[in-house]
N, CA and C atoms of all chains as a GROMACS GRO file, in nm:
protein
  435
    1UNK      N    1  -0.429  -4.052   5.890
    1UNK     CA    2  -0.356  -4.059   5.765
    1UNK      C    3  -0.444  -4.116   5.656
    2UNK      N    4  -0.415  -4.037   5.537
    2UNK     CA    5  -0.477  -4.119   5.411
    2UNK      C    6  -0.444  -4.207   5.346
    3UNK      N    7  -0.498  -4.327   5.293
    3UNK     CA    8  -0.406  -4.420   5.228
    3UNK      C    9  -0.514  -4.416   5.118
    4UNK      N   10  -0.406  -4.380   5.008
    4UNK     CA   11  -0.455  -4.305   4.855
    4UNK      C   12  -0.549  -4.442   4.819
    5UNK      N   13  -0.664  -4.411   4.730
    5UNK     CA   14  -0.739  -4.462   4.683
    5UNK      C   15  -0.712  -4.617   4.583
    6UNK      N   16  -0.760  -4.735   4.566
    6UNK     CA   17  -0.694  -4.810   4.430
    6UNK      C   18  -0.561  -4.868   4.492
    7UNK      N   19  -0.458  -4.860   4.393
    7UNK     CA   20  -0.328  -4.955   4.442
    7UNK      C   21  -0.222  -4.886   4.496
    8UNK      N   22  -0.231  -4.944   4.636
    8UNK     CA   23  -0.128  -4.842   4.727
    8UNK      C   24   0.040  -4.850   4.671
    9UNK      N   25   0.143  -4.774   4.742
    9UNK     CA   26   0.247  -4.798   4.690
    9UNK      C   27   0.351  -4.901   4.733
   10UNK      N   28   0.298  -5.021   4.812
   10UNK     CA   29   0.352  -5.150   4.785
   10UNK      C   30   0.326  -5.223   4.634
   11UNK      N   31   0.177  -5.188   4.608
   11UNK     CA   32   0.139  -5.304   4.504
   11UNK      C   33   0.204  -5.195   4.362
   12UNK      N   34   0.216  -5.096   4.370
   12UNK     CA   35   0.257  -5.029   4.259
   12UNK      C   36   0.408  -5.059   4.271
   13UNK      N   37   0.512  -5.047   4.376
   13UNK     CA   38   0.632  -5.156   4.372
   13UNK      C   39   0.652  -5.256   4.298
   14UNK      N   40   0.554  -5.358   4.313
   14UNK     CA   41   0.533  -5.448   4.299
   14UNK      C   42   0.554  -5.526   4.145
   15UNK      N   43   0.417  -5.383   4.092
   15UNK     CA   44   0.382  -5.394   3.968
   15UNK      C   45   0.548  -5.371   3.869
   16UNK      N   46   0.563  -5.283   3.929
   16UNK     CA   47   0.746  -5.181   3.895
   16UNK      C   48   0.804  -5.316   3.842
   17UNK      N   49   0.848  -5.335   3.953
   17UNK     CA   50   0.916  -5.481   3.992
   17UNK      C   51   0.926  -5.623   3.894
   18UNK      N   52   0.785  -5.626   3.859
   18UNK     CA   53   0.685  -5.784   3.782
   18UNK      C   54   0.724  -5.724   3.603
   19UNK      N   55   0.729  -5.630   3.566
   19UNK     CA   56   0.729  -5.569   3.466
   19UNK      C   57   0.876  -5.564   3.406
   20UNK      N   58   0.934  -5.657   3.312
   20UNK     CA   59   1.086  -5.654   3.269
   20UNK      C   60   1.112  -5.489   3.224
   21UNK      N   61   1.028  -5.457   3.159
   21UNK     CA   62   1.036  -5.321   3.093
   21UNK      C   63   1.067  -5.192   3.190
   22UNK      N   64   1.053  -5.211   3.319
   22UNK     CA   65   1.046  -5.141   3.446
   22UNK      C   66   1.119  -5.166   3.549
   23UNK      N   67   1.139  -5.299   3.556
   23UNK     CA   68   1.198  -5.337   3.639
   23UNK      C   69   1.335  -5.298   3.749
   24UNK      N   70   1.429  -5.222   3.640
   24UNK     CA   71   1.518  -5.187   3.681
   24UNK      C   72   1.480  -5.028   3.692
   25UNK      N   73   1.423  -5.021   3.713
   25UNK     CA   74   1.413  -4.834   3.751
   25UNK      C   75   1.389  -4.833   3.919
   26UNK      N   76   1.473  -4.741   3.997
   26UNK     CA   77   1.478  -4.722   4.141
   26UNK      C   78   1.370  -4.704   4.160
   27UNK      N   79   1.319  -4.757   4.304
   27UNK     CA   80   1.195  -4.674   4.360
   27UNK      C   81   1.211  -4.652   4.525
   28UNK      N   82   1.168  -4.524   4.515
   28UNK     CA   83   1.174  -4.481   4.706
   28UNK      C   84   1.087  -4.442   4.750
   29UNK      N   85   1.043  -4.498   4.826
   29UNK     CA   86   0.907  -4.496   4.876
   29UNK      C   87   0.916  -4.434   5.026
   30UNK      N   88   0.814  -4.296   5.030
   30UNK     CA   89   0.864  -4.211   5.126
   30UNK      C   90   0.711  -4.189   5.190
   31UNK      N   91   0.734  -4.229   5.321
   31UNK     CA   92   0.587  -4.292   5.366
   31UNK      C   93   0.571  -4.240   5.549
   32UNK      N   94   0.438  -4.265   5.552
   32UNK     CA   95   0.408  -4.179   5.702
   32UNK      C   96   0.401  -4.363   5.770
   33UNK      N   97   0.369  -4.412   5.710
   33UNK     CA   98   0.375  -4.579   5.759
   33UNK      C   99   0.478  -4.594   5.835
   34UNK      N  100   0.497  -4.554   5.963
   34UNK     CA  101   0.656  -4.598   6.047
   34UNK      C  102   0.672  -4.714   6.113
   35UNK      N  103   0.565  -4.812   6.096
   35UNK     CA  104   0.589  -4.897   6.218
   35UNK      C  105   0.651  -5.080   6.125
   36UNK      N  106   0.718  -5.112   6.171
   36UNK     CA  107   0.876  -5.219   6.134
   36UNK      C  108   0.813  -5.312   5.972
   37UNK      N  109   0.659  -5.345   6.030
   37UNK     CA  110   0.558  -5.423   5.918
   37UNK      C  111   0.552  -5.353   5.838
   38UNK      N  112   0.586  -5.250   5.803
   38UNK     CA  113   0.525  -5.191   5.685
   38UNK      C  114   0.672  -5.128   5.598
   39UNK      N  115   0.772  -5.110   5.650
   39UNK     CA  116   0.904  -5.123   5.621
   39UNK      C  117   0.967  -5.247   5.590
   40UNK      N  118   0.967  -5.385   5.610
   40UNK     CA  119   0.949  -5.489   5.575
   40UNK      C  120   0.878  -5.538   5.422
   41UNK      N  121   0.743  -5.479   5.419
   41UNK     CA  122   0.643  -5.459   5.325
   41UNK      C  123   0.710  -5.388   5.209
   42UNK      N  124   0.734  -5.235   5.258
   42UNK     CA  125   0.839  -5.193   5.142
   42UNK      C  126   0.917  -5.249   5.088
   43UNK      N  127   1.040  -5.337   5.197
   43UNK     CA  128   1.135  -5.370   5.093
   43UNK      C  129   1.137  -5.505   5.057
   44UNK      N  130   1.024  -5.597   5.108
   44UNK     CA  131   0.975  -5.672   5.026
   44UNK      C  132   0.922  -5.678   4.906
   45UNK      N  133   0.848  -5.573   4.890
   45UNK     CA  134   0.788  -5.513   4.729
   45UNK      C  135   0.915  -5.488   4.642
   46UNK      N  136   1.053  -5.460   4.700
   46UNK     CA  137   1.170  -5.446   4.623
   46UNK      C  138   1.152  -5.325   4.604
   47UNK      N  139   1.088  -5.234   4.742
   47UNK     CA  140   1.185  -5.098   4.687
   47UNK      C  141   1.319  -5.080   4.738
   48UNK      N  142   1.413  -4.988   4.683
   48UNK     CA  143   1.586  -4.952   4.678
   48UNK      C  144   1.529  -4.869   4.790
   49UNK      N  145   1.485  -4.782   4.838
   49UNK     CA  146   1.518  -4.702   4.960
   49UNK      C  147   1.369  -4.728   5.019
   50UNK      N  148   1.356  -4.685   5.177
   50UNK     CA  149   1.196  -4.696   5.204
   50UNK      C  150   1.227  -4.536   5.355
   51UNK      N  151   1.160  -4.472   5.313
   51UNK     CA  152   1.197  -4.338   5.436
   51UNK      C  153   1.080  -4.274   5.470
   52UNK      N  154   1.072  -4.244   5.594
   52UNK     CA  155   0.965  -4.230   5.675
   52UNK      C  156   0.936  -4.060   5.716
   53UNK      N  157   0.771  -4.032   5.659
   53UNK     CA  158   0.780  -3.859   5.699
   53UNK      C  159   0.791  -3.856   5.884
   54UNK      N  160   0.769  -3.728   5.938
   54UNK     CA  161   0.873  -3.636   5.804
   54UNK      C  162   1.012  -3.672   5.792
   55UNK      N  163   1.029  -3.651   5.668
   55UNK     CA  164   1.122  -3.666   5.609
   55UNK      C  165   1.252  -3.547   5.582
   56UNK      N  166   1.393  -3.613   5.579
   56UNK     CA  167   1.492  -3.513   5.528
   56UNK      C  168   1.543  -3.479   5.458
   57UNK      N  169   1.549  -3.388   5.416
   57UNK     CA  170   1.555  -3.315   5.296
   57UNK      C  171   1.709  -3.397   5.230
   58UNK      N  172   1.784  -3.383   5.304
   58UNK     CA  173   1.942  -3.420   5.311
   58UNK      C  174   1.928  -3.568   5.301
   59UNK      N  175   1.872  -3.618   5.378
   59UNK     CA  176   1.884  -3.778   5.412
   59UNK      C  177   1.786  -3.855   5.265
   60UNK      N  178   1.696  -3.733   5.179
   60UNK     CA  179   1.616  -3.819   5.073
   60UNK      C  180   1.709  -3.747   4.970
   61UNK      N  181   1.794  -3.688   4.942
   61UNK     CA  182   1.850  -3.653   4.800
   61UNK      C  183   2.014  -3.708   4.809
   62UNK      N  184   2.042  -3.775   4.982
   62UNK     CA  185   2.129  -3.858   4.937
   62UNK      C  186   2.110  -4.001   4.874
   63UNK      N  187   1.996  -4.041   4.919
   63UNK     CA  188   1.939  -4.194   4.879
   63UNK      C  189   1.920  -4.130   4.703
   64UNK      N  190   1.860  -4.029   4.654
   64UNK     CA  191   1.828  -4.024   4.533
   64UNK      C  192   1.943  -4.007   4.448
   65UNK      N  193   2.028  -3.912   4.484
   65UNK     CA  194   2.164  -3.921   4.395
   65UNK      C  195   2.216  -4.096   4.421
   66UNK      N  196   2.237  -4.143   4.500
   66UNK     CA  197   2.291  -4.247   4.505
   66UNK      C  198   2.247  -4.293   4.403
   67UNK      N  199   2.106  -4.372   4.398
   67UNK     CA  200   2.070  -4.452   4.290
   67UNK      C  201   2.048  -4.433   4.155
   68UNK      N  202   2.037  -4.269   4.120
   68UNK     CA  203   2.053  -4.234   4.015
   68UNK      C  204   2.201  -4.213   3.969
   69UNK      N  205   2.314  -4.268   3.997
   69UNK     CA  206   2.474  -4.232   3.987
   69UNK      C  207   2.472  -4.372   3.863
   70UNK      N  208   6.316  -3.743   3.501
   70UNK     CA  209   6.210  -3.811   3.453
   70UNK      C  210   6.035  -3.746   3.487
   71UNK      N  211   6.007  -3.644   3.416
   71UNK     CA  212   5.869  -3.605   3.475
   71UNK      C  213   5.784  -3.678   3.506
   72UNK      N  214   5.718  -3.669   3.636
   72UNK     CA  215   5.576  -3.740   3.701
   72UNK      C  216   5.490  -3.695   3.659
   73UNK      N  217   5.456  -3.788   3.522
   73UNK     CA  218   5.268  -3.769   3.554
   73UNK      C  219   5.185  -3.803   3.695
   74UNK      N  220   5.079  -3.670   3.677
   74UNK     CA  221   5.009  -3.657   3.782
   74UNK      C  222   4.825  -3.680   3.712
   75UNK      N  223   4.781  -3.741   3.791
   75UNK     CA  224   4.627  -3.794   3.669
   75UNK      C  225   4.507  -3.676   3.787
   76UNK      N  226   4.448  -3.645   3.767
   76UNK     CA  227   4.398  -3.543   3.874
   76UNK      C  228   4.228  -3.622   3.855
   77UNK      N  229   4.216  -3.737   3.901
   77UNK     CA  230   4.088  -3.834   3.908
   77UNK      C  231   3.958  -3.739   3.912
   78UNK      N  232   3.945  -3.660   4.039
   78UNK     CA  233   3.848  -3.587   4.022
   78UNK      C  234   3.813  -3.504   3.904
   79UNK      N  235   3.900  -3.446   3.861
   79UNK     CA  236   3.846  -3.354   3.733
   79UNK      C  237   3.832  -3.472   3.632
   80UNK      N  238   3.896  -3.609   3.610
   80UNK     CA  239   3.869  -3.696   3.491
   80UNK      C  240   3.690  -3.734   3.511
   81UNK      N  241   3.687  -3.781   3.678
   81UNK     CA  242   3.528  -3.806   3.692
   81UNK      C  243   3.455  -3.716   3.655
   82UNK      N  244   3.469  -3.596   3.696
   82UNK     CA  245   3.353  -3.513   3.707
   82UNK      C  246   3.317  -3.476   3.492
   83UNK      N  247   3.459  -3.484   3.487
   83UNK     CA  248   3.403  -3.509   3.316
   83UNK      C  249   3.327  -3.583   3.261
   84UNK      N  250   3.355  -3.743   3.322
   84UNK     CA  251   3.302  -3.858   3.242
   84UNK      C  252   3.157  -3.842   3.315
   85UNK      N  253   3.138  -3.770   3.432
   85UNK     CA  254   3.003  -3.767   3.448
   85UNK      C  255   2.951  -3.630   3.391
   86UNK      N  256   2.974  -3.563   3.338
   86UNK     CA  257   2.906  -3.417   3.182
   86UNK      C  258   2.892  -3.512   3.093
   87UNK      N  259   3.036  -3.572   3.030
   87UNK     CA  260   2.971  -3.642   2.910
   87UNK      C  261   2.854  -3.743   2.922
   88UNK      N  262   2.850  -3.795   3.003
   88UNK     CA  263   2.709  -3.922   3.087
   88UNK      C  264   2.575  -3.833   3.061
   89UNK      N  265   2.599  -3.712   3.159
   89UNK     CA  266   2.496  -3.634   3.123
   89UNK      C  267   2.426  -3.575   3.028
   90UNK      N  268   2.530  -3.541   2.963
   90UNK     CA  269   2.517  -3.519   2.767
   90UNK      C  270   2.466  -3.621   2.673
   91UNK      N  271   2.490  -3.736   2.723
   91UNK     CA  272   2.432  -3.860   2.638
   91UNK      C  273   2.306  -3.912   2.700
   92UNK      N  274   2.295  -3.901   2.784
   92UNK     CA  275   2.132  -3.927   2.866
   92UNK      C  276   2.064  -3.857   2.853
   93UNK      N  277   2.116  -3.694   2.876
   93UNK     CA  278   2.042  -3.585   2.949
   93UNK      C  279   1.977  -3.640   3.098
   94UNK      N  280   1.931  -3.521   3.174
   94UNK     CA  281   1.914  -3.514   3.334
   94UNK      C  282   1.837  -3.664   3.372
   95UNK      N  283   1.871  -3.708   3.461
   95UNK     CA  284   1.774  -3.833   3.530
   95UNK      C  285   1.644  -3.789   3.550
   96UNK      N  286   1.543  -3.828   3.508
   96UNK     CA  287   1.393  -3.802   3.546
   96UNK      C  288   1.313  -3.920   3.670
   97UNK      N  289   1.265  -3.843   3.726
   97UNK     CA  290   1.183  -3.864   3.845
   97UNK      C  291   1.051  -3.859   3.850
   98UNK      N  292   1.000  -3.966   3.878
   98UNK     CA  293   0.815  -4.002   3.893
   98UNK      C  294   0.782  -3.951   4.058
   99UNK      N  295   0.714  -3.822   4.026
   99UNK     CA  296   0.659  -3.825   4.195
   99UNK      C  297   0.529  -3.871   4.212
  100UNK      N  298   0.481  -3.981   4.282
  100UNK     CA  299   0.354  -4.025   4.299
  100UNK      C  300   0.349  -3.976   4.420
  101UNK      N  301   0.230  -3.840   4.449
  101UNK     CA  302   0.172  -3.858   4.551
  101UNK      C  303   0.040  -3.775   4.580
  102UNK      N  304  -0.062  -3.875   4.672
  102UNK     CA  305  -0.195  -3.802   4.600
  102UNK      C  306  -0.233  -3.650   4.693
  103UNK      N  307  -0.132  -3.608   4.770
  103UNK     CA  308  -0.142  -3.472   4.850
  103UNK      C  309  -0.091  -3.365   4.748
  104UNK      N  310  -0.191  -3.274   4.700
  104UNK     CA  311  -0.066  -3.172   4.572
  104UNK      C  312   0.022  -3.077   4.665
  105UNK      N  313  -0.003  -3.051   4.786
  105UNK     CA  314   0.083  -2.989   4.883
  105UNK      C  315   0.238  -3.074   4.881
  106UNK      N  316   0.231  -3.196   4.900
  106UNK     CA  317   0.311  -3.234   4.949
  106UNK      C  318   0.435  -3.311   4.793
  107UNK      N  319   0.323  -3.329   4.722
  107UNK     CA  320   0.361  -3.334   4.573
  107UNK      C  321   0.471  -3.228   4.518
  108UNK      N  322   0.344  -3.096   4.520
  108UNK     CA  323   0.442  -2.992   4.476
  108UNK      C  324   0.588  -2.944   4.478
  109UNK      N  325   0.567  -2.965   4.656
  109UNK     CA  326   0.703  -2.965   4.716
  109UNK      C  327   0.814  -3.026   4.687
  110UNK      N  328   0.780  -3.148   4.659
  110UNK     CA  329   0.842  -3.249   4.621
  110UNK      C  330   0.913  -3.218   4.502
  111UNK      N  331   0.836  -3.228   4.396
  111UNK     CA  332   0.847  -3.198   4.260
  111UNK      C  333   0.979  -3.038   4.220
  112UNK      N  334   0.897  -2.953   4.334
  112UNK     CA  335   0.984  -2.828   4.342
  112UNK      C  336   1.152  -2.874   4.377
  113UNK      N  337   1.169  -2.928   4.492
  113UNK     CA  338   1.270  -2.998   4.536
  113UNK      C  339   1.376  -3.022   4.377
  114UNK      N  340   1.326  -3.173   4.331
  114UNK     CA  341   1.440  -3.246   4.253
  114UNK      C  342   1.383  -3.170   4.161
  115UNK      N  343   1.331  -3.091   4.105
  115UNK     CA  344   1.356  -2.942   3.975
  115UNK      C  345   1.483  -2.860   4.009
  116UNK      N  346   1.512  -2.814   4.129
  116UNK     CA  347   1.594  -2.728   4.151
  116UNK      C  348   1.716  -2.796   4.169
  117UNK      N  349   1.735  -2.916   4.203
  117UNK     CA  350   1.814  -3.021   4.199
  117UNK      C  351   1.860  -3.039   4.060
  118UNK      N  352   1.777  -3.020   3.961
  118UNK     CA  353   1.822  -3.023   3.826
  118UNK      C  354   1.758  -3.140   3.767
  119UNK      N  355   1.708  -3.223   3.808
  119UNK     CA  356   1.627  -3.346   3.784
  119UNK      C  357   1.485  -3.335   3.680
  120UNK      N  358   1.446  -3.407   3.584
  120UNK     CA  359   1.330  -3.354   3.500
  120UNK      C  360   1.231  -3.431   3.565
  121UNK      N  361   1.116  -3.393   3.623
  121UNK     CA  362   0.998  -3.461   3.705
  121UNK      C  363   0.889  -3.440   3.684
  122UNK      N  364   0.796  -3.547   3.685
  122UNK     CA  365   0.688  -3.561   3.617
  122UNK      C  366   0.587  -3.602   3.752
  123UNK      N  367   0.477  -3.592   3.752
  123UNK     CA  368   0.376  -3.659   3.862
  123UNK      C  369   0.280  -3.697   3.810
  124UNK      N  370   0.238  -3.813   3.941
  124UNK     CA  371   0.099  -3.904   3.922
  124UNK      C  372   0.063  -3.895   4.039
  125UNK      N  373  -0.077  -3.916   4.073
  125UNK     CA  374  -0.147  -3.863   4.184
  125UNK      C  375  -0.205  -3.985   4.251
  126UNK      N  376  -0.179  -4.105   4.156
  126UNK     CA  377  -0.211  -4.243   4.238
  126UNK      C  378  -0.160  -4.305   4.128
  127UNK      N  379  -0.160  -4.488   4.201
  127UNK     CA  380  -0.101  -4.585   4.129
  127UNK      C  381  -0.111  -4.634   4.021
  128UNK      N  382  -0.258  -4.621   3.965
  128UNK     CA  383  -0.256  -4.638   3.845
  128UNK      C  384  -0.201  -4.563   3.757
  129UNK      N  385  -0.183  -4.441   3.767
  129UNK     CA  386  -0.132  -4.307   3.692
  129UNK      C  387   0.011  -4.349   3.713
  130UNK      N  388   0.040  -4.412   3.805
  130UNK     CA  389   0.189  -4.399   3.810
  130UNK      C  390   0.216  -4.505   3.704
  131UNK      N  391   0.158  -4.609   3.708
  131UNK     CA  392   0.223  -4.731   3.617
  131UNK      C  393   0.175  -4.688   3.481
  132UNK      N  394   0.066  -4.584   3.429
  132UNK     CA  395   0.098  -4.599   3.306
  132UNK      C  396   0.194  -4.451   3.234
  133UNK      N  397   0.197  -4.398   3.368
  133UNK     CA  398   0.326  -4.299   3.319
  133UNK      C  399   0.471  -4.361   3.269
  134UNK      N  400   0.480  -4.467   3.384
  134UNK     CA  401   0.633  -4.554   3.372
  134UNK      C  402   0.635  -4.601   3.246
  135UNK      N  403   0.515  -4.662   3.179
  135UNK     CA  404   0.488  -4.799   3.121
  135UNK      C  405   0.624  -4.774   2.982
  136UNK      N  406   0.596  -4.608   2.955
  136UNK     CA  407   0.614  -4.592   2.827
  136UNK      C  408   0.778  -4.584   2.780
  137UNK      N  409   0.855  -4.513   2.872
  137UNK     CA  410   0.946  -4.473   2.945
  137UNK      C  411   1.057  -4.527   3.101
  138UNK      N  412   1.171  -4.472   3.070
  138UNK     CA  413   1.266  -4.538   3.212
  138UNK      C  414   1.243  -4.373   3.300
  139UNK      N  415   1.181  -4.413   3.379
  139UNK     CA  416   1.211  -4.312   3.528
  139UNK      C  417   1.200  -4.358   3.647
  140UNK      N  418   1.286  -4.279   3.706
  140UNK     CA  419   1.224  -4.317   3.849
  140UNK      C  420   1.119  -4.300   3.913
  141UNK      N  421   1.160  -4.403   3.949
  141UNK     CA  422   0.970  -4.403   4.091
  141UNK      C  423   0.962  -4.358   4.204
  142UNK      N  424   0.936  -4.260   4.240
  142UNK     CA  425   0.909  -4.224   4.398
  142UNK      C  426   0.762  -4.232   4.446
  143UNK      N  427   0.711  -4.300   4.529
  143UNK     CA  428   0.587  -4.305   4.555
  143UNK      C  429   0.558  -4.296   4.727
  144UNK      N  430   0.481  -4.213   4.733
  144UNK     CA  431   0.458  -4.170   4.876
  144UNK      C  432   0.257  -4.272   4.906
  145UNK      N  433   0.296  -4.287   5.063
  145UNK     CA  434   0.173  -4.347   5.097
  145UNK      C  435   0.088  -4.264   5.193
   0.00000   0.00000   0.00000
């Protein structure tokens, strides 16, 4: 697996998060990372959903309507 | 004495057009640095009706947000 170059998407959470201007905007973080530490990690960074590839089609556009309602 | 009858669903599904009308569509940040898996993505909440934009890593993502309210989706 690749883990993208620069600031992965915990610390970009993060950043989301630290930023009043941003702060409140959802984030779902949809990740090949399956193992408990790194789901933890997610929703420590304060993301609203954290879902693991592969992923479902059904199971990620219910988490997205949700938080966009 | 006639019963009013309030028919909730059709009142919601209104107050959520007019919501929509005053916002316009929810927009969506897809961060992810695979364009395969991006695309897809992106294709997805388009057809969903959603307006979506992409960044291909984190820095791109935060100064897409910076300017603007969207959502964040970010893949690792």
């Amino acid at each position: 697996m690749r883990i993208p170059p620069g600031i992965d998407g915990f610390e970009v959470c993060r950043r989301i998060r630290a930023d009043p201007a941003s702060a409140h905007i959802p984030v779902v973080m949809l990740t090949g990372l399956l193992d408990d530490a790194s789901r933890v990690k997610g929703l420590e960074a304060s993301a609203d959903d954290y879902l693991t590839k592969p992923f479902h089609i059904i199971e990620l556009m219910a988490s997205i309507r949700s938080l966009l309602q | 004495m006639p019963e009013i009858v309030f028919d909730y669903g059709a009142i919601r599904a209104r107050l959520d057009q007019l919501e929509r009308e005053a916002t316009g569509p929810a927009r969506i940040l897809v961060v992810e640095d695979s364009p395969v898996t991006g695309e897809l993505l992106t294709e997805l909440f388009e057809y969903e009706g959603y307006v979506v934009s992409e960044a291909y890593n984190g820095f791109e993502a935060l100064a897409k947000i910076r300017p603007k309210s969207l959502t964040s989706f970010r893949l690792t």
